[in-house]
ZAVOMI-595136 format. One record per residue (C-alpha): residue number from 1; z, x, y. Coordinates in steps of 0.05 Angstrom, whole numbers, always signed. Layout:
! ZAVOMI-595136
REC    i      pz      px      py
REC  NUM       Z       X       Y
...
This chain:
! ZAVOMI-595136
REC    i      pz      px      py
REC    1      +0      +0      +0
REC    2     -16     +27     +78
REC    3     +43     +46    +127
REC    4     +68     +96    +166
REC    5     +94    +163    +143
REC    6    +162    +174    +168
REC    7    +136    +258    +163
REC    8     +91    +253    +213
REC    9    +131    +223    +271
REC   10    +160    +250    +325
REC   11    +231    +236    +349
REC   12    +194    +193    +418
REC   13    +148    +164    +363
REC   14    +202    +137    +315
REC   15    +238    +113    +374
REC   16    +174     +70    +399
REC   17    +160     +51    +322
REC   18    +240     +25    +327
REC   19    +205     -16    +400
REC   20    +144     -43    +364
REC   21    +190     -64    +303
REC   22    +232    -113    +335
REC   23    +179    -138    +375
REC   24    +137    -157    +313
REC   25    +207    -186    +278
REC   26    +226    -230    +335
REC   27    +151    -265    +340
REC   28    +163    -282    +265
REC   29    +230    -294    +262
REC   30    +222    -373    +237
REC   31    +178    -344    +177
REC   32    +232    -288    +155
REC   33    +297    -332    +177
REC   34    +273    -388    +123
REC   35    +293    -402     +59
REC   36    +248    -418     +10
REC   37    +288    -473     -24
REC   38    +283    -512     +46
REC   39    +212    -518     +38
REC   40    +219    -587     +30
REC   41    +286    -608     +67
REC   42    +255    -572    +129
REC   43    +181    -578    +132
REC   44    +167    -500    +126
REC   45     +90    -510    +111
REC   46     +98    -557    +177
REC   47    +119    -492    +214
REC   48     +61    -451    +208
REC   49      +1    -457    +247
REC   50     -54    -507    +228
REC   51    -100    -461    +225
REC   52     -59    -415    +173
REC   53     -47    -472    +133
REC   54    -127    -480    +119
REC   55    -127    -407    +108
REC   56     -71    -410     +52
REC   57     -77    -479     +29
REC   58    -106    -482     -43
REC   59    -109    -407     -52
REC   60     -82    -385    -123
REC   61     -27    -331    -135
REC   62     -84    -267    -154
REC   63    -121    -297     -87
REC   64     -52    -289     -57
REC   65     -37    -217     -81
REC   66    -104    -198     -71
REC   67    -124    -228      +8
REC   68     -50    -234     +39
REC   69      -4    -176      +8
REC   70     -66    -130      +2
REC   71     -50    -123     -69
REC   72    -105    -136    -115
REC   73    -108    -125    -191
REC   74    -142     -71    -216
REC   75    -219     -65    -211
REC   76    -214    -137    -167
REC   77    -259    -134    -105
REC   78    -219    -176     -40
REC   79    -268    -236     -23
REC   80    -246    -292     +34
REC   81    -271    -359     +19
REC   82    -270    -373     +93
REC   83    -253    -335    +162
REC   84    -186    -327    +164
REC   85    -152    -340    +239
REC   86    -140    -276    +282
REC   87     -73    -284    +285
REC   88     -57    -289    +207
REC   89    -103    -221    +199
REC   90     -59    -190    +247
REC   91      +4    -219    +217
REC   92     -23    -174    +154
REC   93     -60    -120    +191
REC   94     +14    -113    +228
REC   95     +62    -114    +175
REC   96     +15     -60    +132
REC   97     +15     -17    +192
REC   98     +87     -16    +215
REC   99    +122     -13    +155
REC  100    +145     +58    +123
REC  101     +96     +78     +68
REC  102    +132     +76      -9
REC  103     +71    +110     -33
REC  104     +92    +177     -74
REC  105     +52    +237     -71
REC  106     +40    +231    -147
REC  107      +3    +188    -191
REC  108     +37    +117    -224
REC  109     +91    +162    -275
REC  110     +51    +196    -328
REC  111    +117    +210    -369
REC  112    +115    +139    -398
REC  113     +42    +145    -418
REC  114     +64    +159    -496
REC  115    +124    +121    -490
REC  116    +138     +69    -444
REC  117    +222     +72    -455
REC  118    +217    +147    -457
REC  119    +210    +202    -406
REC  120    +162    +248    -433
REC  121    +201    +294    -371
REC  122    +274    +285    -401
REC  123    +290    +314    -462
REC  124    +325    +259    -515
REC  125    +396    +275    -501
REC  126    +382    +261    -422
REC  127    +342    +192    -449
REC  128    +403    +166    -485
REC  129    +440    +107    -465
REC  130    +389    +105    -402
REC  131    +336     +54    -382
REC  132    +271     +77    -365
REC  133    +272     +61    -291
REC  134    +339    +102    -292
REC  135    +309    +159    -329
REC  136    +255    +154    -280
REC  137    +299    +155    -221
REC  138    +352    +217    -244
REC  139    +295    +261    -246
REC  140    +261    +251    -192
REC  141    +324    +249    -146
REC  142    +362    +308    -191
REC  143    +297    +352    -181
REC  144    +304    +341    -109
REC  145    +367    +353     -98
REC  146    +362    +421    -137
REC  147    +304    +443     -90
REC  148    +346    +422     -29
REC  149    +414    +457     -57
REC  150    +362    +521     -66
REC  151    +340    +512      -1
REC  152    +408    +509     +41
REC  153    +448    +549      +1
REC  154    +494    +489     -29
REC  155    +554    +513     -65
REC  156    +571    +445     -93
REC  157    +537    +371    -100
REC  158    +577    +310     -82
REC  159    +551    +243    -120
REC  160    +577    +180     -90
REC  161    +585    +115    -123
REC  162    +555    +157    -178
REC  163    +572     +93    -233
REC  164    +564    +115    -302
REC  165    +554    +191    -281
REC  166    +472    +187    -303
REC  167    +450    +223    -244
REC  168    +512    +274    -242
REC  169    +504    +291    -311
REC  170    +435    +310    -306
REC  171    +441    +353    -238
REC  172    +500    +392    -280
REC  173    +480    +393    -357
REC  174    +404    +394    -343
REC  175    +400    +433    -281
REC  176    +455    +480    -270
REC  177    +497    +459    -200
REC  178    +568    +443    -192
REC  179    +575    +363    -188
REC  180    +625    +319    -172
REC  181    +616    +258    -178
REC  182    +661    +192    -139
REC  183    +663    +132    -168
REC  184    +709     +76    -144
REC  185    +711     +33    -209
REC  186    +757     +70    -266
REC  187    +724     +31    -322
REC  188    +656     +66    -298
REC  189    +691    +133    -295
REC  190    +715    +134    -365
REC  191    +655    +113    -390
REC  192    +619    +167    -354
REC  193    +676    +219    -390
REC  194    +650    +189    -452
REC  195    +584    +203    -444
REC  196    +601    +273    -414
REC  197    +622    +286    -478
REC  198    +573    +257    -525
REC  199    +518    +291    -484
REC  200    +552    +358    -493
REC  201    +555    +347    -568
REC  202    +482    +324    -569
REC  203    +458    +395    -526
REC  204    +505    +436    -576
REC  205    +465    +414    -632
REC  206    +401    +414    -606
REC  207    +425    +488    -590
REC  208    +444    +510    -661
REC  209    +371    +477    -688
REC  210    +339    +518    -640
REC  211    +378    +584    -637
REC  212    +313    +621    -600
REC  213    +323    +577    -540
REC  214    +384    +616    -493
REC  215    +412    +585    -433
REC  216    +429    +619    -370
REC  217    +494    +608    -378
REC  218    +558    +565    -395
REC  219    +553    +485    -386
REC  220    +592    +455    -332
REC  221    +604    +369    -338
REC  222    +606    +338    -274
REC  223    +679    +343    -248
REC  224    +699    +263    -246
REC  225    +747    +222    -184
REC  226    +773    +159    -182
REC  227    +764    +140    -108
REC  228    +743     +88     -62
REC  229    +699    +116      +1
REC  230    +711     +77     +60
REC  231    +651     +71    +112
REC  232    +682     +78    +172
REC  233    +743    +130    +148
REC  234    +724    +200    +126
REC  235    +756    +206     +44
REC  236    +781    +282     +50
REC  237    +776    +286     -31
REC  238    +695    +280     -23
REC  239    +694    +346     +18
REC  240    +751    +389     -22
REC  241    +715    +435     -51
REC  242    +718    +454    -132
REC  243    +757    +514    -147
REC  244    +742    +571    -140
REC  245    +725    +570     -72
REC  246    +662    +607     -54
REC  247    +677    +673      -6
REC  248    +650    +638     +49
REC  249    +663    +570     +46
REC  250    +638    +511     +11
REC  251    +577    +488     +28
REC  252    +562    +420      +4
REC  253    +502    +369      -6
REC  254    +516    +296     -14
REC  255    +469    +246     -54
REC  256    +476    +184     -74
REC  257    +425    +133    -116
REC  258    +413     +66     -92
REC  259    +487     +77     -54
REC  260    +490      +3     -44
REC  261    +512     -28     +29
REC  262    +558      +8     +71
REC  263    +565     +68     +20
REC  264    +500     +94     +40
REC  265    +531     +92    +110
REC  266    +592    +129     +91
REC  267    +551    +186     +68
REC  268    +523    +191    +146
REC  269    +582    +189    +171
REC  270    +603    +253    +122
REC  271    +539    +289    +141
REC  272    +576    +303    +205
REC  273    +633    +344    +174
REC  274    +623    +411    +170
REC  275    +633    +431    +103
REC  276    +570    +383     +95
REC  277    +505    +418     +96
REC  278    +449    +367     +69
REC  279    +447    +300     +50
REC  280    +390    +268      +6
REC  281    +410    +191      -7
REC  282    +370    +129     -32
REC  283    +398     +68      +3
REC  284    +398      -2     -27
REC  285    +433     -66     -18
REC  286    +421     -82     +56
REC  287    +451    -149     +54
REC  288    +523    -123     +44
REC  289    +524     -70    +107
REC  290    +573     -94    +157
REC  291    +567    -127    +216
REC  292    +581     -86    +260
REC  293    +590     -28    +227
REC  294    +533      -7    +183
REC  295    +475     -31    +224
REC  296    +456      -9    +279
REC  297    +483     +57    +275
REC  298    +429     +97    +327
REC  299    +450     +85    +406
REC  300    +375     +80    +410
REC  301    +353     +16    +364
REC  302    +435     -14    +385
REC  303    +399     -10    +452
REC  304    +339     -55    +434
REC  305    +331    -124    +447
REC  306    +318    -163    +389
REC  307    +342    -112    +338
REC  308    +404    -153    +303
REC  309    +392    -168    +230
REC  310    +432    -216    +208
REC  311    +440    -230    +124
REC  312    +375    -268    +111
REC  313    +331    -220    +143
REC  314    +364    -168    +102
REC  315    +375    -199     +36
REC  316    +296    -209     +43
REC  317    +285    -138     +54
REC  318    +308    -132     -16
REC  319    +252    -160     -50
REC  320    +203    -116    -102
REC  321    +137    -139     -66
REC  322    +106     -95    -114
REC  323    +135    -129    -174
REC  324    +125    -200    -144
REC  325     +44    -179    -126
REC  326     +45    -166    -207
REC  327     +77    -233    -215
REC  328     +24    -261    -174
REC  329     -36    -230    -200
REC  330     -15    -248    -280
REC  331      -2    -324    -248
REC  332     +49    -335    -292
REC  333     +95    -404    -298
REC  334    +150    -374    -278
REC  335    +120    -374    -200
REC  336    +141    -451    -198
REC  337    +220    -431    -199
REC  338    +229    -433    -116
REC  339    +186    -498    -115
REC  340    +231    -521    -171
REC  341    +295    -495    -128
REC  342    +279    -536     -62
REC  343    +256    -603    -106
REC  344    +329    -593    -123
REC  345    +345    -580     -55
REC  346    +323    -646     -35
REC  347    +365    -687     -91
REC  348    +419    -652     -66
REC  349    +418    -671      +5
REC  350    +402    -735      -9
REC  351    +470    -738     -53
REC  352    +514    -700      -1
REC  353    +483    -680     +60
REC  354    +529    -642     +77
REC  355    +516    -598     +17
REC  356    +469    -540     +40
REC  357    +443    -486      -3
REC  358    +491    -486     -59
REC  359    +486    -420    -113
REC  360    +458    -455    -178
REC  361    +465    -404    -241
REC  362    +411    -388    -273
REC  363    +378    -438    -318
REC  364    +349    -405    -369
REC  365    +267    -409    -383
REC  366    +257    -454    -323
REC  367    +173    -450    -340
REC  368    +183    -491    -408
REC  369    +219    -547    -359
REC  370    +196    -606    -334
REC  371    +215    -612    -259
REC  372    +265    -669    -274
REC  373    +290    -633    -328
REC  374    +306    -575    -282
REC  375    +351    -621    -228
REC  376    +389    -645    -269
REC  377    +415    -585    -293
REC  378    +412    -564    -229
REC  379    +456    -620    -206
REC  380    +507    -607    -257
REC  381    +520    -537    -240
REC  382    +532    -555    -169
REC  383    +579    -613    -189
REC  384    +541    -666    -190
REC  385    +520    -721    -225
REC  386    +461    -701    -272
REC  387    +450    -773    -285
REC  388    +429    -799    -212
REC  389    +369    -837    -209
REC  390    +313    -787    -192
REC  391    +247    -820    -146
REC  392    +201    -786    -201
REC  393    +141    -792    -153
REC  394    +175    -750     -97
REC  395    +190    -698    -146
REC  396    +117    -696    -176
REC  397     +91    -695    -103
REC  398    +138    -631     -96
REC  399    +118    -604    -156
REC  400     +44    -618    -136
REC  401     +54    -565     -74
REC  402     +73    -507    -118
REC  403     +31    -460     -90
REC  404     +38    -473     -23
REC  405    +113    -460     -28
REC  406     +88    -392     -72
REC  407     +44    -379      -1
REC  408    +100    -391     +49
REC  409    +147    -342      +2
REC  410     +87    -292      +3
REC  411     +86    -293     +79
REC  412    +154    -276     +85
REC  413    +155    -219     +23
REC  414     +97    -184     +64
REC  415    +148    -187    +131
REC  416    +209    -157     +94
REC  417    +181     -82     +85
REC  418    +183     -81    +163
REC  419    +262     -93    +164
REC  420    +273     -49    +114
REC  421    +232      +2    +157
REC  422    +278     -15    +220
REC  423    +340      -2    +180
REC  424    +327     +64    +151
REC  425    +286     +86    +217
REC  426    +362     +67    +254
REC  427    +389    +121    +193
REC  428    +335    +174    +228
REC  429    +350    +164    +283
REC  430    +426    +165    +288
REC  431    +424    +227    +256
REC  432    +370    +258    +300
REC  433    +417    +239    +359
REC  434    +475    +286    +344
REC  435    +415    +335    +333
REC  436    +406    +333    +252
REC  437    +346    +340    +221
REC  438    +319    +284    +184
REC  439    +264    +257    +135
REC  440    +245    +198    +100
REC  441    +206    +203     +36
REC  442    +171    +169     -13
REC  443    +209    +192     -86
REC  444    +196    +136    -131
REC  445    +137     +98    -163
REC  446    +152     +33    -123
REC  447    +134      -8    -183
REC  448    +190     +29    -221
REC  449    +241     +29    -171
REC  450    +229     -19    -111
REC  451    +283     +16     -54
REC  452    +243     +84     -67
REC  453    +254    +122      -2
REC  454    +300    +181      -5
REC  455    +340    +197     +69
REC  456    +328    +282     +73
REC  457    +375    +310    +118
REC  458    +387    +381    +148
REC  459    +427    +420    +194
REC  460    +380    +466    +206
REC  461    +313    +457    +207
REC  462    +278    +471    +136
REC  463    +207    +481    +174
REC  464    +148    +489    +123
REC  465    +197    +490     +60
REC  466    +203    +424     +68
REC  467    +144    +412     +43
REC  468    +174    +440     -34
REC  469    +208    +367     -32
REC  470    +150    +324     -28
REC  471    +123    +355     -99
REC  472    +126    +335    -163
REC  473    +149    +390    -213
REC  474     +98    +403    -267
């Protein structure tokens, strides 16, 4: 997908990107501040422009991924079956341009080519207990943060919120540096022990079946602590150093993968310390940052009119748009869910108005439903009564508009890359304001691993040594 390269920008450039952003977000605010099971209880297809509406009207999910998201399947040539409006083409021709490109400088992951739950690039002890996405993700990051530690002399890595220790044990069994790892949740912590342990078992044998292959030198686990880190408090156990202590100091590098909500802000706030010497972290979670607190953080985009992001905007930011252009392209039944969700919507208003948007569980294989099927379990998880009598012919007439509520749920999917942009641009910028060095970059295939963009940070500029990051080992 097109965007902007967060590389090639200037600090006066990323400031006027952080302008154009919140211009573009405030002219289609309505379209990103909906949600998609109001369709009906709120008109949304009434919102948009008439002229849209012929545009999108009729169009089928490939025609979808293909003409609106700029996502067609493979080998599929993008034909119109009319002139589009203007201002929808630069609705698309806007959101493509602004947004940060997730495109990696390497091809879709050749290590899954023999075996797609396998890294061909991890050897079978690393692969154990590990998804592929995860296996994916560990690499890439742990082969990152190796280069970086290289680069800026890091005595020891810091992994926070490191979870089940996947990441940690990698950077210290699999390539050598000093981890430790900070997990707030005990039960994740002994579990990562655990595994310590069975992984070291697993290399030991591997070792004695292959007594030709030496290692540099003794195996290290990933030194494990039980602690909370606090956004807006700095957690002196992250930056004590592991004994011994080097002769001139520690020097340390924080990471952190898919560091979800204000964590990823905590490890900013670190990079200020001076024991801290780089940071390379992969943000997720947007919806759960603070307010205020984790967003804005830069003077510059605080400054801005228009910049607040309030949940929906970033809950939507969330979204795999690459995952849900697959969805759309294979057409599948499982598209009618949100059209399902707002027939449901409307049942329940009509019951208790003042009953807005309540969380209905999951209801398992919602495709093999019929749509009256679906409300009333719907209406029993939300404590009603599944037996009210349901106007069949409003519900088919929903049902009938499935793909216009698929279109309106496109529209705002291909808006939610740009607030993602505006929060991690904020990230560059706050740090380039107490005169860090900072990069964005592309590290995972984005149909793997949706939040893909890794936050690079210096104290000293790396120059063209930076450019060692953006490669993928061979």
């Amino acid at each position: 997908m097109p965007g902007v390269s967060a590389r090639g920008l200037s600090h006066e450039e990323r400031r006027q990107l952080a302008v154009n952003l919140t211009r573009v977000l405030a002219r289609y605010r309505p379209i990103l501040d909906a949600y998609i099971i109001e369709f009906f209880t709120d008109n949304l297809w009434g919102t948009l422009p008439c002229s849209w509406q012929e545009a999108l009207d009729g169009l089928k999910p490939p025609q979808l991924a293909a003409q609106l998201l700029g996502m067609p399947g493979e080998g599929e040539a993008v034909r119109y079956r009319s002139v589009w409006p203007l201002t929808l083409l630069a609705l698309k021709s806007t959101a493509h341009a602004l947004a940060f490109t997730r495109t990696p400088g390497f091809q879709t992951p050749s290590e899954f080519l023999e075996n797609p739950s396998q890294s061909s690039r991890l050897t079978a002890p690393f692969r154990k207990h590990v998804r592929p996405k995860k296996q994916h993700e560990i690499r890439r990051l742990g082969e990152l943060v190796k280069k970086l530690s290289d680069l800026t002399g890091c005595t020891q890595v810091v992994d926070i919120g490191s979870g089940q220790g996947h990441l940690s044990r990698f950077m210290s069994l699999g390539l050598g540096l000093t981890v430790k790892s900070i997990e707030g949740d005990r039960r994740l912590v002994e579990r990562a022990q655990r595994l310590d342990r069975e992984l070291l078992q697993a290399l030991e044998k591997e070792e004695k079946r292959s007594p030709q292959v030496t290692r540099a030198g003794p195996r290290h686990s990933p030194h494990h602590v039980v602690r909370w880190v606090e956004p807006t408090a700095l957690c002196k156990e992250l930056l004590l150093p592991l004994e011994p202590l080097p002769p001139h100091g520690a020097r340390l590098l924080l990471t952190g993968l898919h560091a979800c909500g204000d964590l990823s802000v905590a490890l900013l706030r670190h990079f200020s310390c001076p024991e801290v010497v780089a940071l390379a972290s992969v943000g997720c979670c947007y919806m759960k940052l603070s307010e205020p607190g984790g967003y804005p953080l830069s003077q510059w985009v605080a400054g801005l009119r228009g910049s607040e992001l309030p949940y929906r905007l970033r809950e939507g930011a969330c979204h795999a748009l690459e995952d849900y252009a697959e969805r759309l392209q294979r057409a599948g039944p499982g598209l009618r869910t949100h059209c399902y969700r707002a027939a449901l919507e409307t049942v329940i208003r009509g019951a208790r108005p003042e009953l807005r948007r309540p969380g209905v569980q999951g209801i398992p294989r919602v495709h093999e439903l019929k749509i009256e099927e679906y409300v009333q379990r719907g209406l029993r998880r939300v404590g009603l009564d599944p037996q009210l009598p349901l106007n069949l012919a409003a519900l088919r007439a929903h049902q009938a508009q499935e793909n216009r509520v698929v279109a309106f749920f496109s529209l705002a999917l291909l808006l939610a890359p740009l607030v993602e942009t505006l929060i991690l641009l904020d990230r560059l910028l706050y740090l380039q304001e107490q005169g860090f060095h900072a990069e964005l970059l592309p590290i995972f295939s984005p149909e793997l691993s949706p939040r893909n963009l890794v936050l690079v940070a210096t104290k000293s500029p790396l120059g063209e040594a930076f450019s060692l990051l953006e490669t993928e080992d061979s």
